[in-house]
C-alpha positions in Angstrom: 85.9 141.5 123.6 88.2 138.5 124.7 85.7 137.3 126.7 82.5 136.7 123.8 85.5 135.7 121.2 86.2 133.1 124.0 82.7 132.1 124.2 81.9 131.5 120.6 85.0 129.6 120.3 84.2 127.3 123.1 80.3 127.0 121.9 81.7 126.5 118.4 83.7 123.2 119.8 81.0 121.9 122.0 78.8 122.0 118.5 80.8 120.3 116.4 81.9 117.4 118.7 78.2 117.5 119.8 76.7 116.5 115.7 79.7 114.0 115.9 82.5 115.7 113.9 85.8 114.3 114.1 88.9 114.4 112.3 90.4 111.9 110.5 93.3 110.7 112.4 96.1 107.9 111.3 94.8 105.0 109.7 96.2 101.8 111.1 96.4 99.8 107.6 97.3 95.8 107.7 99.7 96.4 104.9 102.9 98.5 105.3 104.0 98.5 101.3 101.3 99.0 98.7 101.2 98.9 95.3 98.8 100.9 92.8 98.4 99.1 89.3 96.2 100.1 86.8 95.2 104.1 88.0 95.4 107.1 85.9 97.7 109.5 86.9 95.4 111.8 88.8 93.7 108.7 91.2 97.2 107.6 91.9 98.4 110.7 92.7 95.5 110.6 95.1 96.1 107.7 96.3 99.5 108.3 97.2 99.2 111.3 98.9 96.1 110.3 101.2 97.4 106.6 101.9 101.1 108.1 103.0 99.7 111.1 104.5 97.4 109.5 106.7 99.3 106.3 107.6 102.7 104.7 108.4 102.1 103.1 104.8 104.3 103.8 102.0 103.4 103.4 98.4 106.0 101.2 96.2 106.4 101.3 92.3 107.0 97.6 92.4 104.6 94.4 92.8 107.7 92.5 94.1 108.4 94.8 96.9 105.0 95.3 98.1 102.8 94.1 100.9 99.3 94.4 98.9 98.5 95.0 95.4 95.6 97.6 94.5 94.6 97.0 91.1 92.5 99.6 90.0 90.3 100.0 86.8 88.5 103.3 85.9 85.7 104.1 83.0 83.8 107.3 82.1 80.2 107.6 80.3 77.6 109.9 79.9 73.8 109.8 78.7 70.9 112.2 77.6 69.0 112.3 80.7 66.3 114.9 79.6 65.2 116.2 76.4 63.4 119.5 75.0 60.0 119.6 73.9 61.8 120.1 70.5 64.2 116.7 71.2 67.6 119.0 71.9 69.3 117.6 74.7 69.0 119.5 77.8 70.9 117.3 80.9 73.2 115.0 80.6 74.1 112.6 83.0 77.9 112.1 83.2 78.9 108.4 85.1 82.0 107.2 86.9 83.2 103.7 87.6 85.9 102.6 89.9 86.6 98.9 89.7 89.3 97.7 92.7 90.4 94.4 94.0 93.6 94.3 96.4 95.5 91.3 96.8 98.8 89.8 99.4 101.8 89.7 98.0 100.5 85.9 98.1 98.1 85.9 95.9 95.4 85.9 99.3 92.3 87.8 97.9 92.3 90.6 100.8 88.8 92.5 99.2 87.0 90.8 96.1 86.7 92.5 93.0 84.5 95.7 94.1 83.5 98.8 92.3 82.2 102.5 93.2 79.7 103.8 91.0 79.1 107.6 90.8 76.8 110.2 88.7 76.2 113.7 88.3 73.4 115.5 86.1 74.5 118.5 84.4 72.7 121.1 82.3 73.7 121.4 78.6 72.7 124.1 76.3 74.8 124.5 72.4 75.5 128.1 73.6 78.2 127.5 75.9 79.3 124.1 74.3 82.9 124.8 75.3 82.3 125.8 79.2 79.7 122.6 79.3 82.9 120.7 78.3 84.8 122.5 81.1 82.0 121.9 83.2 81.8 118.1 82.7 86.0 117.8 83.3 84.8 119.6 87.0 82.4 116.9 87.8 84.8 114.3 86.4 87.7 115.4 88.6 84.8 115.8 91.4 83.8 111.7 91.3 87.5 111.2 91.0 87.9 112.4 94.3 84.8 110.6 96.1 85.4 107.8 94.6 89.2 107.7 95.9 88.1 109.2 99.5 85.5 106.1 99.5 88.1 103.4 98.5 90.2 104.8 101.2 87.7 103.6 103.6 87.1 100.9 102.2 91.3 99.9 102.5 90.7 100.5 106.2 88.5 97.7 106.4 91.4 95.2 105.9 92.2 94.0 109.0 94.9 91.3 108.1 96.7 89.7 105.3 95.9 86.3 106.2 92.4 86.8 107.1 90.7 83.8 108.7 87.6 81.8 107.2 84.5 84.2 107.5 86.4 87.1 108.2 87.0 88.2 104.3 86.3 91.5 103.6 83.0 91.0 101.3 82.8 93.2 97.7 80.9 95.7 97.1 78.9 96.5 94.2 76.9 99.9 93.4 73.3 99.6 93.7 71.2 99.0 90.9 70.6 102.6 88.8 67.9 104.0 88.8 65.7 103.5 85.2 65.5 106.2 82.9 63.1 109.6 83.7 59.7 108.9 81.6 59.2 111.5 78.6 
């Protein structure tokens, strides 16, 4: 029995480091002291906890005292995305934006003002009005979370706080959304 547990366990690592799997490690930021402006209390909370968990980093309450300054802007929507043959609303599509920009404790623009787009669709139906409310907090907490683990990698890119001419981090915008479904 030792013996094929032993055998699955060693076919079951040469799989996953085969499809490329790998852990995600220390990051090796340029900055040592970061501060977080502008974040709601769960993205900050986040942002903390990844940035000091996964790098000699530390996160300061102060401007003054810090390294880099992450100023963070965040906005919600949602939109009918389908309709009934009656006209009730049947999918909504529920948006996130993240809107960053981190700057030296110089004033050096270290990325450009950048932003993370995200969407969801989700069903809708008067019936369970409250649990579609629940529902639509889920998916909200949900892009939360992608959006913080993809501005995570996108703080990795900093390489320096004095970066030299043509090797500026460039911004990032979403792509272009898609137009409305026809009716």
């Amino acid at each position: 029995m030792t013996r094929r547990s032993f055998l699955t366990f060693a076919c079951s690592a040469v799989l996953l480091s085969a499809c490329g799997f790998q852990l995600r490690g220390q990051q090796d930021y340029a900055f040592k002291r970061l501060a977080i402006t502008g974040a709601s209390a769960p993205v900050s909370a986040r942002l903390t906890r990844m940035v000091q968990g996964g790098s000699d980093t530390v996160i300061v309450n102060s401007p003054v005292n810090a390294d880099a300054i992450l100023q963070v802007t965040e906005a919600r929507g949602s939109s009918v995305l389908t309709l009934n043959s009656l006209g009730v609303v049947e999918e909504y599509a529920l948006d996130y934006w993240l809107s960053y920009t981190v700057r030296g404790a110089d004033g050096t623009l270290l990325i450009p003002p950048s932003s993370i787009h995200l969407n969801r669709a989700m069903t809708y139906s008067d019936q369970f009005s409250q649990a579609k409310a629940s529902e639509a907090d889920i998916l909200y907490a949900d892009m939360q979370n992608d959006a913080v683990d993809q501005l995570m990698r996108r703080l990795a890119v900093v390489k320096s706080l004095h970066p030299a001419p043509g090797q500026e981090v460039p911004g990032v915008s979403p792509r272009a959304p898609l137009p409305p479904p026809p009716l």
